[in-house]
C-alpha beads as a LAMMPS data file, in Angstrom:
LAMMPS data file: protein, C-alpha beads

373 atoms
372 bonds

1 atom types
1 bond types

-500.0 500.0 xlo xhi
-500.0 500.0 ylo yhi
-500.0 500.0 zlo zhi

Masses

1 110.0

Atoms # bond

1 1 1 466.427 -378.295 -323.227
2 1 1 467.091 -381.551 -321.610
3 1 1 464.344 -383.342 -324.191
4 1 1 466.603 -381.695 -326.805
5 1 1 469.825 -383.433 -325.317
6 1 1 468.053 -386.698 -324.887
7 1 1 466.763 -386.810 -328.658
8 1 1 470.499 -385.595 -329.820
9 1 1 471.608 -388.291 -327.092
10 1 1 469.362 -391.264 -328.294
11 1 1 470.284 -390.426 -332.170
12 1 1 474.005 -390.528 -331.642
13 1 1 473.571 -393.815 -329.563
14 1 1 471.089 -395.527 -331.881
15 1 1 474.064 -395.200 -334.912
16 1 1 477.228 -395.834 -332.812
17 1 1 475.340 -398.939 -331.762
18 1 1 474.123 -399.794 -334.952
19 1 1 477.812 -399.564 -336.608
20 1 1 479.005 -401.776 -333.760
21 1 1 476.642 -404.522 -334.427
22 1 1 476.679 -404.700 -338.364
23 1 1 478.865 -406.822 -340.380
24 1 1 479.967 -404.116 -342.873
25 1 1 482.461 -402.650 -341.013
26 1 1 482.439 -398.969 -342.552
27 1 1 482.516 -395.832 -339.876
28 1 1 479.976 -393.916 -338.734
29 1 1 480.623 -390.152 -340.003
30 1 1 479.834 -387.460 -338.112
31 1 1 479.768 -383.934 -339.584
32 1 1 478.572 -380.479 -339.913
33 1 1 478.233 -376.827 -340.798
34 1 1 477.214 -373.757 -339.364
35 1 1 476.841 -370.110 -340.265
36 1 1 476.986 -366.872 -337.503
37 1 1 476.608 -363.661 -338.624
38 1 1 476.551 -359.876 -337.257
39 1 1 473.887 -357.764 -338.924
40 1 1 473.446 -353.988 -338.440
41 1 1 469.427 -352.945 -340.217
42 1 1 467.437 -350.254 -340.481
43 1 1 464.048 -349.474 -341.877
44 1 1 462.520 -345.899 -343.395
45 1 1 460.920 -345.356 -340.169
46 1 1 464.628 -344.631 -338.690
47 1 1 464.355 -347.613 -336.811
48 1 1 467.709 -349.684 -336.322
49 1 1 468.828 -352.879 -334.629
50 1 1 472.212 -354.360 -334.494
51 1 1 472.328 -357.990 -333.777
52 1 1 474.943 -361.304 -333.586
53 1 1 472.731 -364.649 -334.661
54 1 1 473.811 -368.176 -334.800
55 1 1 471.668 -368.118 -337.875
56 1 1 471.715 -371.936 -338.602
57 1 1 473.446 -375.327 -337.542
58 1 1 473.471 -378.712 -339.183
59 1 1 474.588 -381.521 -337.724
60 1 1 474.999 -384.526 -339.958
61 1 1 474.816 -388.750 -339.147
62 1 1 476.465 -390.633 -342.729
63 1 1 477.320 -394.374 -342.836
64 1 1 477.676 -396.492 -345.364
65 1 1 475.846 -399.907 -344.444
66 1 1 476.988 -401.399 -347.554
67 1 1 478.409 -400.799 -351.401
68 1 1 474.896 -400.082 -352.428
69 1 1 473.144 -398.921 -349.010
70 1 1 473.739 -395.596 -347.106
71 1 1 472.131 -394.321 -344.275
72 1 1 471.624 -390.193 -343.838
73 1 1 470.582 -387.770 -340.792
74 1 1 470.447 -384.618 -340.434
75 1 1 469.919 -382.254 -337.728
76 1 1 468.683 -378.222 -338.166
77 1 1 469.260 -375.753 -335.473
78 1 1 468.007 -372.269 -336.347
79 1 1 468.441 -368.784 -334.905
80 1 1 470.719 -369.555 -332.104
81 1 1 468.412 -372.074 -331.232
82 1 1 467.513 -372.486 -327.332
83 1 1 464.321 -374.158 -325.842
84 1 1 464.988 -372.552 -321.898
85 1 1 465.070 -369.221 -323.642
86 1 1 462.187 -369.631 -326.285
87 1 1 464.666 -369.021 -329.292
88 1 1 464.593 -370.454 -332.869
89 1 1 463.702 -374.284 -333.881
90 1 1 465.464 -377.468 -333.735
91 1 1 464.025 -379.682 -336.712
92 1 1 465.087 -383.113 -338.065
93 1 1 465.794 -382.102 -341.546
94 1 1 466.503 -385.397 -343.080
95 1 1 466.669 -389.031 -342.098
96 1 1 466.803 -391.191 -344.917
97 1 1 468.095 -394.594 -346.330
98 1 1 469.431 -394.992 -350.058
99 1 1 469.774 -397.408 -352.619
100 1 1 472.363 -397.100 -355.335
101 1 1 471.231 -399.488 -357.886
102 1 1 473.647 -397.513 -360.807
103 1 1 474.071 -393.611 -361.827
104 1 1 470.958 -394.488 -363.981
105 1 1 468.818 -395.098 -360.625
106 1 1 468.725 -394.081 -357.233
107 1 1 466.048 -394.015 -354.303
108 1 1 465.701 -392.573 -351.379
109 1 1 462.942 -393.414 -348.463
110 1 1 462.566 -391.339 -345.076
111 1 1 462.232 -388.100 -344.281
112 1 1 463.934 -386.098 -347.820
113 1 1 464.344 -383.091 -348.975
114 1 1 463.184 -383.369 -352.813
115 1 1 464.533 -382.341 -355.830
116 1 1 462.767 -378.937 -357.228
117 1 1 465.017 -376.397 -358.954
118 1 1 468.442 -376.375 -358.229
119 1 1 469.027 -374.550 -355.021
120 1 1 466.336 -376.587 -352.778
121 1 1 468.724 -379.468 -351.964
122 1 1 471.707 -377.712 -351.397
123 1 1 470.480 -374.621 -349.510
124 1 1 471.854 -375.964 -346.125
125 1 1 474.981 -376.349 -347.380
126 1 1 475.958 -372.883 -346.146
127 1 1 480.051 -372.796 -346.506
128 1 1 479.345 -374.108 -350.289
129 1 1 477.344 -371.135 -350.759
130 1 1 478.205 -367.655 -351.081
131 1 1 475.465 -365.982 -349.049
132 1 1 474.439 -364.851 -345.300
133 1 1 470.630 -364.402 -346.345
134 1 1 470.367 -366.877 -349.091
135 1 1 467.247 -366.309 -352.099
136 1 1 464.764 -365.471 -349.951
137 1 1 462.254 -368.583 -350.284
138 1 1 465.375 -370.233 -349.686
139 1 1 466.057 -368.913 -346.397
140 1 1 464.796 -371.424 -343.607
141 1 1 466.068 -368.647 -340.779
142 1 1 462.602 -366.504 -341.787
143 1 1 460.599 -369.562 -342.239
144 1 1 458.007 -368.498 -339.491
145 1 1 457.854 -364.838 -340.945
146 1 1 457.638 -365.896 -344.714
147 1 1 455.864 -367.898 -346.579
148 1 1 459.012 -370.794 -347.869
149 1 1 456.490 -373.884 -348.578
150 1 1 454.223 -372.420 -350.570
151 1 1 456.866 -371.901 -353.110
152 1 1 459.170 -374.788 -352.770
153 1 1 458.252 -378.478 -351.415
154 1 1 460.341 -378.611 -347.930
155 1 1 459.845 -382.708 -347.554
156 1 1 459.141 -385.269 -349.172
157 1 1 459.218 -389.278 -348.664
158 1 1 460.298 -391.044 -351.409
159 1 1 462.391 -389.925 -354.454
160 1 1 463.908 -392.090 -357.228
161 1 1 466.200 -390.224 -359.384
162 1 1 469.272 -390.609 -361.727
163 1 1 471.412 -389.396 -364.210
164 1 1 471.490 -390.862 -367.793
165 1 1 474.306 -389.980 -370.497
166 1 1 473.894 -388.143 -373.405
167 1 1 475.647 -386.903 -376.398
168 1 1 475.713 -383.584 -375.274
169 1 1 476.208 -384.307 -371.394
170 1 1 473.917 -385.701 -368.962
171 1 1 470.320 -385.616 -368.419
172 1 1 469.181 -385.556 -364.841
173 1 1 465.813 -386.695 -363.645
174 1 1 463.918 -387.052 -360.440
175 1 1 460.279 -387.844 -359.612
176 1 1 459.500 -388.127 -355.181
177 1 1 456.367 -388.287 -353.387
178 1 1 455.009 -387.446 -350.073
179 1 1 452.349 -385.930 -347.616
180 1 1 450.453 -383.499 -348.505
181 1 1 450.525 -380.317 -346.074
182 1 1 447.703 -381.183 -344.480
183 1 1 449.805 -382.044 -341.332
184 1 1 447.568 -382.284 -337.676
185 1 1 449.695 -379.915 -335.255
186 1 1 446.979 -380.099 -332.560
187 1 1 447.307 -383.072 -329.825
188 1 1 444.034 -382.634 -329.316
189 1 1 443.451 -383.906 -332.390
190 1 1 445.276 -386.957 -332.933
191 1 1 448.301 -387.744 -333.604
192 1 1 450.041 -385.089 -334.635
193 1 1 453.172 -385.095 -337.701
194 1 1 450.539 -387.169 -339.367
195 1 1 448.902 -386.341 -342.628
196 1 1 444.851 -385.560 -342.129
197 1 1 443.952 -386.071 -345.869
198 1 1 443.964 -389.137 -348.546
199 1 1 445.851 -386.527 -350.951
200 1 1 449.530 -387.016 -351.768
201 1 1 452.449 -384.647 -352.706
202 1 1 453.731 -385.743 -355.715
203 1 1 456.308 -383.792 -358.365
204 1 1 459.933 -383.727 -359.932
205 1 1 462.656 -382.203 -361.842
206 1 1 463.530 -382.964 -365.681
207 1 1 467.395 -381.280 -366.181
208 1 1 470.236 -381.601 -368.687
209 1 1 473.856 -380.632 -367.791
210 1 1 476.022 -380.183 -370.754
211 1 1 479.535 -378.613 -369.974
212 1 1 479.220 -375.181 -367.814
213 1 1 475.921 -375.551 -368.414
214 1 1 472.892 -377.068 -366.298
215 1 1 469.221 -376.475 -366.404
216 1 1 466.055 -378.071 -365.752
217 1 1 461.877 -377.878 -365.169
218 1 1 460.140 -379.073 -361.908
219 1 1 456.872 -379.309 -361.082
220 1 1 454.841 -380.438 -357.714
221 1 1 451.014 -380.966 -357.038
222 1 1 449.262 -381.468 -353.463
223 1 1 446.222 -379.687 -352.127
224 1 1 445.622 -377.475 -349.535
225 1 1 442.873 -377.178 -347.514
226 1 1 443.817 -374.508 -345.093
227 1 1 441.546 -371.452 -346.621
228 1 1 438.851 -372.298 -344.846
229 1 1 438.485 -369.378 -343.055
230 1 1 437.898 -367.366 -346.058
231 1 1 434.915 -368.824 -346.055
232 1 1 433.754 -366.936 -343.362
233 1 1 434.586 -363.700 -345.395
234 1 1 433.039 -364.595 -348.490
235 1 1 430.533 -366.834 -347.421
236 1 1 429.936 -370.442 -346.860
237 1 1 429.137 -370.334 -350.976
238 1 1 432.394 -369.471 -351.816
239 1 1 434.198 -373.658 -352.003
240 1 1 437.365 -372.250 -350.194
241 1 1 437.188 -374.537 -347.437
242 1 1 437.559 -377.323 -349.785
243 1 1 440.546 -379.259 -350.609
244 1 1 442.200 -376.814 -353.008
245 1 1 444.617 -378.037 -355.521
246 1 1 447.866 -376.107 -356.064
247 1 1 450.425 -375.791 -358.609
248 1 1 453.974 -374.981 -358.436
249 1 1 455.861 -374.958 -361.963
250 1 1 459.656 -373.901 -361.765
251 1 1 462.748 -373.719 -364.229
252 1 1 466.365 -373.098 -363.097
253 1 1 469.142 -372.722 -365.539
254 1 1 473.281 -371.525 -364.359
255 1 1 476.400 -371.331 -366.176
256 1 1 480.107 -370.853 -365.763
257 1 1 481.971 -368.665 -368.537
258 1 1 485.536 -367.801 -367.092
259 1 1 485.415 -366.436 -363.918
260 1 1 482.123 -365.379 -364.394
261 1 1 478.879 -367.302 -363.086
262 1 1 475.248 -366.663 -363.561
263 1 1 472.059 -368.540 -361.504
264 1 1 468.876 -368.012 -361.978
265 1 1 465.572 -369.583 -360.894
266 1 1 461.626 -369.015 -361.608
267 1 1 458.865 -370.309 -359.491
268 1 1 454.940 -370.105 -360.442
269 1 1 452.357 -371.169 -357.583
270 1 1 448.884 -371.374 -358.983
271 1 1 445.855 -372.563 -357.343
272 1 1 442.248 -373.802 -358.498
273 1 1 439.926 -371.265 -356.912
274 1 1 437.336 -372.201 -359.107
275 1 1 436.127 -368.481 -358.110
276 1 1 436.412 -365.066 -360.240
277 1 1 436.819 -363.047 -358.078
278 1 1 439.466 -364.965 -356.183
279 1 1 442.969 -365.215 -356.795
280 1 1 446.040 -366.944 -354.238
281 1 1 449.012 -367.453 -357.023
282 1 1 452.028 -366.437 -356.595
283 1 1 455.334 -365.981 -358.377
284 1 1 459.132 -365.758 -357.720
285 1 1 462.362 -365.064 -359.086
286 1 1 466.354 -364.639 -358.484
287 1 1 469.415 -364.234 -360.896
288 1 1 472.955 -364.099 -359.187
289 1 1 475.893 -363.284 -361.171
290 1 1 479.174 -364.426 -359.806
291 1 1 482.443 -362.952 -360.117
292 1 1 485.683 -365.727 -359.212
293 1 1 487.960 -362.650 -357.882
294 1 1 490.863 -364.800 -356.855
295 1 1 491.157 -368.582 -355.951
296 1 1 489.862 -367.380 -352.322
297 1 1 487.197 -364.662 -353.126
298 1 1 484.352 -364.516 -354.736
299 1 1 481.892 -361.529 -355.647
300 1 1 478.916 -361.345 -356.680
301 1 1 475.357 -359.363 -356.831
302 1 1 471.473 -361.288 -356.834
303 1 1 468.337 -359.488 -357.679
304 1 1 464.863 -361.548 -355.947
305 1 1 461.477 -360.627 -357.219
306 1 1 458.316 -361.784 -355.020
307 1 1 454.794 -361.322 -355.870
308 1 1 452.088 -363.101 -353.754
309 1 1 448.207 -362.248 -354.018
310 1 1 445.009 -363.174 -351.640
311 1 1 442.888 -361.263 -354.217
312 1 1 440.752 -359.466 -353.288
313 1 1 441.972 -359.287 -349.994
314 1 1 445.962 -358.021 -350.305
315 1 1 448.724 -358.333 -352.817
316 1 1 452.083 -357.802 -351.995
317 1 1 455.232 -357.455 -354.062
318 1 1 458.636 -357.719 -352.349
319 1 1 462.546 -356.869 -354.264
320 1 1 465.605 -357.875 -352.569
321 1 1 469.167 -356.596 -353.957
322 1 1 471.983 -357.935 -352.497
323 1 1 475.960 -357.446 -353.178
324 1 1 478.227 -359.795 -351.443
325 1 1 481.314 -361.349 -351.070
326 1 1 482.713 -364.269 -349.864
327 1 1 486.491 -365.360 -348.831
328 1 1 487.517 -368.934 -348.505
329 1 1 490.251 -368.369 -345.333
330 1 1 490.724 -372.694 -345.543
331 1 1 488.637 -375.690 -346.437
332 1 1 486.504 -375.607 -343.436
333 1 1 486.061 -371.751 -342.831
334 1 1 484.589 -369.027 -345.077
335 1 1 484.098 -365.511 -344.169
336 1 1 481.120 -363.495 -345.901
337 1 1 479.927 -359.739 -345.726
338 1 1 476.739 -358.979 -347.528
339 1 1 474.631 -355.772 -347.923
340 1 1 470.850 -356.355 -349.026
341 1 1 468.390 -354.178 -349.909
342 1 1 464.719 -354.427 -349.566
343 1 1 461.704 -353.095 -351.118
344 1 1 458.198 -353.750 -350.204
345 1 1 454.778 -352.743 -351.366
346 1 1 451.168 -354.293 -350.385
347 1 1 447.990 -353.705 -351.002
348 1 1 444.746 -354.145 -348.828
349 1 1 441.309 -353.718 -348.975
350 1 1 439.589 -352.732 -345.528
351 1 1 435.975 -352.970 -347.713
352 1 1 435.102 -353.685 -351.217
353 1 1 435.534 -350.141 -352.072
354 1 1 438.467 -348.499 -349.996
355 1 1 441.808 -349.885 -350.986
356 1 1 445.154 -348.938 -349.109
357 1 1 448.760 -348.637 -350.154
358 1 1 451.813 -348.814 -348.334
359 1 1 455.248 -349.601 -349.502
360 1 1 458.248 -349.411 -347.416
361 1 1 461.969 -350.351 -347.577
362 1 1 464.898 -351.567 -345.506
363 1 1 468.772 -351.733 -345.653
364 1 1 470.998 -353.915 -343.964
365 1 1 475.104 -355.212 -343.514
366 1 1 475.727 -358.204 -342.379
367 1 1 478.885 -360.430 -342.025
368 1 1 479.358 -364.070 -341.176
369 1 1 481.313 -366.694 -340.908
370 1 1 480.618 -370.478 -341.929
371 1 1 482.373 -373.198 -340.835
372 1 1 482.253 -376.879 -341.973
373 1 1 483.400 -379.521 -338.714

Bonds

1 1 1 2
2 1 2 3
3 1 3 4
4 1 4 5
5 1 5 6
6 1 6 7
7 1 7 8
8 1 8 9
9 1 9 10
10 1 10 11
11 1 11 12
12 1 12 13
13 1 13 14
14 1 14 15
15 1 15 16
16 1 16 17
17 1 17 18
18 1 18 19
19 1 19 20
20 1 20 21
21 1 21 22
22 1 22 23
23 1 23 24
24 1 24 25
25 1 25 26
26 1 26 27
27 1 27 28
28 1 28 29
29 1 29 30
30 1 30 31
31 1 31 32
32 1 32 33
33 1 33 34
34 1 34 35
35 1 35 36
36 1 36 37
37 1 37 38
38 1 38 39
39 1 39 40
40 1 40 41
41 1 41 42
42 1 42 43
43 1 43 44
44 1 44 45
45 1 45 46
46 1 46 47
47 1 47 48
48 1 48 49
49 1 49 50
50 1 50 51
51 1 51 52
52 1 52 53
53 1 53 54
54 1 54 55
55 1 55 56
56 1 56 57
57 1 57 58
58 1 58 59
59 1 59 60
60 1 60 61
61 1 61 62
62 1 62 63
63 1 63 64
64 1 64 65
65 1 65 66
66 1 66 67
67 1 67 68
68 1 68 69
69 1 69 70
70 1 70 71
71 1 71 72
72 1 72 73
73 1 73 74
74 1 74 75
75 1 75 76
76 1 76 77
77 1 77 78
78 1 78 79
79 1 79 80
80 1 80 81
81 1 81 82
82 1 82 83
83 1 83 84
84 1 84 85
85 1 85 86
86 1 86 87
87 1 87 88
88 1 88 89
89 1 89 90
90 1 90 91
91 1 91 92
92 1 92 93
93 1 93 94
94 1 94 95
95 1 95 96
96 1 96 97
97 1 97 98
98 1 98 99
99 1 99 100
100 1 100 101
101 1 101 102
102 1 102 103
103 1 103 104
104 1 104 105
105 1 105 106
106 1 106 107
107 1 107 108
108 1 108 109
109 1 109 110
110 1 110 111
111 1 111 112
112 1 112 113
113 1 113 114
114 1 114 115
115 1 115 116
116 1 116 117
117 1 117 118
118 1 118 119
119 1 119 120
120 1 120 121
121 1 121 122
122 1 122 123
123 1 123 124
124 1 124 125
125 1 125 126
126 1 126 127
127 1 127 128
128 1 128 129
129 1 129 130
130 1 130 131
131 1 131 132
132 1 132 133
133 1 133 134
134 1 134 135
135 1 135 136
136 1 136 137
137 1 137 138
138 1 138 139
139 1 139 140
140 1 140 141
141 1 141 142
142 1 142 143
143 1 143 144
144 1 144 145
145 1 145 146
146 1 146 147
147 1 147 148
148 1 148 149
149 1 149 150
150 1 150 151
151 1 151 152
152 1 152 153
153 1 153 154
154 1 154 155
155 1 155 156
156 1 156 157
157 1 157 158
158 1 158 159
159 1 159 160
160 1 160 161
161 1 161 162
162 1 162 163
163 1 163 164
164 1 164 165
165 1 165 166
166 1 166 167
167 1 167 168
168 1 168 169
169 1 169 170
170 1 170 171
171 1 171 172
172 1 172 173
173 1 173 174
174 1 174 175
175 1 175 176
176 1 176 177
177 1 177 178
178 1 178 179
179 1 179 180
180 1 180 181
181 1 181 182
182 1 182 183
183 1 183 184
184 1 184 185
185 1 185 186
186 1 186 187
187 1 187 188
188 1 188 189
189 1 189 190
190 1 190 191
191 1 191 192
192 1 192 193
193 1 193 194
194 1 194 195
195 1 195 196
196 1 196 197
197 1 197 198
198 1 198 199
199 1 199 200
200 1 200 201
201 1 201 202
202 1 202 203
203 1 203 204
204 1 204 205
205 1 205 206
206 1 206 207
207 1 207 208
208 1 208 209
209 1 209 210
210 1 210 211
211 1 211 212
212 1 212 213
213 1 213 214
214 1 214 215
215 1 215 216
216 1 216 217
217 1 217 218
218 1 218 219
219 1 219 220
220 1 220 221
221 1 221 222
222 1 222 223
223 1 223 224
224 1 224 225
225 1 225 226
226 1 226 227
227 1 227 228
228 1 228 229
229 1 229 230
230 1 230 231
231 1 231 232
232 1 232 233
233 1 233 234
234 1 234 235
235 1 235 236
236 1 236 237
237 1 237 238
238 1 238 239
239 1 239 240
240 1 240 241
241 1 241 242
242 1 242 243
243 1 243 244
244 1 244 245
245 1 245 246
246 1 246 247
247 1 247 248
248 1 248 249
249 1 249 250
250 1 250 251
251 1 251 252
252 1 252 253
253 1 253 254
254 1 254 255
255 1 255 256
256 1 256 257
257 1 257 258
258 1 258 259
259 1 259 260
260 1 260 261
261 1 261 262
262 1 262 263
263 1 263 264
264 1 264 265
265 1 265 266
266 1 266 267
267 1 267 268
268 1 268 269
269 1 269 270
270 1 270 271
271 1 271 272
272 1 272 273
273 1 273 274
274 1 274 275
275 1 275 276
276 1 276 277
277 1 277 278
278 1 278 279
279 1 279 280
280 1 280 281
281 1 281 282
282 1 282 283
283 1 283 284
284 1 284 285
285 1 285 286
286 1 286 287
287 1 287 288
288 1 288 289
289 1 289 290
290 1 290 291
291 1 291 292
292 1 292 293
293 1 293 294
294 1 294 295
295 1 295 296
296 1 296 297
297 1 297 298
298 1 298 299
299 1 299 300
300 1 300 301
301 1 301 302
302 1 302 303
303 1 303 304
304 1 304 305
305 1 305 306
306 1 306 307
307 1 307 308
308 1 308 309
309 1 309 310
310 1 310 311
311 1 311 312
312 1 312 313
313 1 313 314
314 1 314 315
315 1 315 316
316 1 316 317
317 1 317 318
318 1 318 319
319 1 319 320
320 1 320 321
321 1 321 322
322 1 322 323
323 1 323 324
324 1 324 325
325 1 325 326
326 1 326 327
327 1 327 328
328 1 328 329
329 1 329 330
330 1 330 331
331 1 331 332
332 1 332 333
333 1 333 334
334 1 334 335
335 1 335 336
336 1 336 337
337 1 337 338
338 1 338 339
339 1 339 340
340 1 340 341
341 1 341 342
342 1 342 343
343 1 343 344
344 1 344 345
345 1 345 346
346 1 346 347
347 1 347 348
348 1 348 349
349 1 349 350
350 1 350 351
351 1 351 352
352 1 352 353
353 1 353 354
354 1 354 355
355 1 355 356
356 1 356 357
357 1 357 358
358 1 358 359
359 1 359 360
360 1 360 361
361 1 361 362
362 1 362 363
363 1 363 364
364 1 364 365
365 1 365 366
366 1 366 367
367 1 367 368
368 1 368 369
369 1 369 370
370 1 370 371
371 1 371 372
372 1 372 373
């Protein structure tokens, strides 16, 4: 806990001093959200937990060094996040400087989160958003139970981007590159944070926004090369340790009629096995359709469809329902109750031969509050 003070310490330091000694005289900013929630859930199996969670905390460093330069920081707490007890994770989530050139062209170099769909850059930006559990490979709370990066690139290092006019509106576009995940972990092994391959993330959004209307294509490529250990199960023969290139291809399209909204995203992951009988794609989907009750509340109900396969080894398809509301009690403080339903199946082989079903479901209430500071 006290290294965790110290970094917070030595961040907040670093910028105060830095705003002291430049000649642009603009402020240091200093801001945040975060999100609590109590959640009553229960499984099939009559099991049932009720629980309070500080599900997620961001604390934000802005300053503008200049008419065209900005500075950006941000910190991520998760799951009431405490090192003395062994809870959650304390991440730096950003750290970036910009360059605003014009509205045609932007960059960004540091530590980013990069432009894929429309959700991915604003997902942290819980009292904008109506949820407590947001899409699911959206939710950075269950990142160390579910899979989020192999759906949706979580960092990148450099992104230029910009928005050009059009006729009909605006057409947005973004291209960003980065490390592969191929990240050393181990001390024991180097230096760890640090990317073990010569292979590169590289991807990018292509988007038009035209009225109520905005929509848009991404696309990333990297490789992996952390199947190695099927190897082992099919044989050294199999190419599985290799570096394995992979896919993801997504499309995200909302719109505002009225008070009604509707949001909607698709996400394929495909990867080169290079093997028949082999298969580790994947695909995802949500659609949320909003309801703008009164000026303070909001409705609204989201449907998320998961499928994710290690053929021949297990496929498993997940459904999430949610209905949810969310009331704006001022501009910093938003309360939220959500119900979600979910709906599981897999499928496993324990041979060649004997396959095994089992499917299973799970209900739970939660509500939350988020507050912006």
């Amino acid at each position: 806990m006290k290294k965790t003070a110290v970094i917070i310490l030595y961040f907040t330091m670093l910028l105060t001093a830095s705003g002291a000694d430049a000649q642009d005289d603009s402020k240091l900013d200093i801001f945040g959200y975060f999100q609590a929630f109590y959640q009553h859930h229960e499984d099939d199996s009559d099991n049932a937990s009720n629980s309070f969670s500080l599900q997620q905390m961001n604390i934000f460093f802005q300053r503008n060094l200049s008419q065209k330069w900005n500075a950006f920081i941000s910190l991520e707490f998760l799951n009431s996040f405490s090192t003395s007890r062994f809870w959650g994770e304390l991440n730096i989530d950003e750290a970036w400087i910009s360059y605003h050139a014009s509205r045609q062209l932007q960059i960004k170099a540091g530590l980013i989160v990069p432009t894929f769909n429309n959700m991915n850059e604003i997902k942290n930006r819980m009292p904008l958003l109506p949820y407590i559990y947001r899409p699911i490979i959206y939710e950075v709370s269950m990142v160390k139970e579910f899979p989020v990066e192999e759906f949706v690139p979580l960092t990148a290092n450099l992104q230029v981007f910009g928005a050009i006019p059009a006729d009909f509106g605006k057409i947005d576009w973004a291209v960003f590159l980065g490390n592969s995940p191929n990240i050393n972990r181990n001390p024991r092994e180097g230096q760890t944070g640090i990317d073990t391959t010569s292979t590169l993330l590289y991807g990018g959004r292509l988007g038009i926004r035209s009225g109520e209307l905005k929509a848009g294509v991404s696309f990333s490529h990297d490789k992996v090369d952390y199947f190695r250990e099927f190897d082992e199960f099919f044989g050294n023969y199999s190419g599985l340790g290799r570096q394995m290139t992979r896919h993801r291809l997504g499309g995200d399209l909302s719109y505002n009629i009225g008070k009604f909204s509707f949001e909607s995203e698709f996400i394929g992951v495909e990867y080169d096995e290079k093997i028949d009988m082999v298969s580790l794609d994947k695909e995802f989907a949500y659609g949320t359709l909003g309801y703008q009750v009164t000026d303070k509340l909001f409705g609204y109900t989201t449907y998320n469809y998961m499928h994710a396969e290690v053929e021949p080894l297990f496929e498993i398809y997940m459904r999430l329902y949610y209905l949810g509301a969310a009331y704006r009690m001022s501009d910093r403080v938003v309360f939220k109750a959500q119900y979600g339903k979910i709906d599981w199946q897999d499928e496993f082989y324990i041979d060649f031969i004997s396959r095994i079903r089992q499917k299973g479901n799970e209900d739970y209430v939660t509500l939350g509050l988020s507050v912006f500071f």
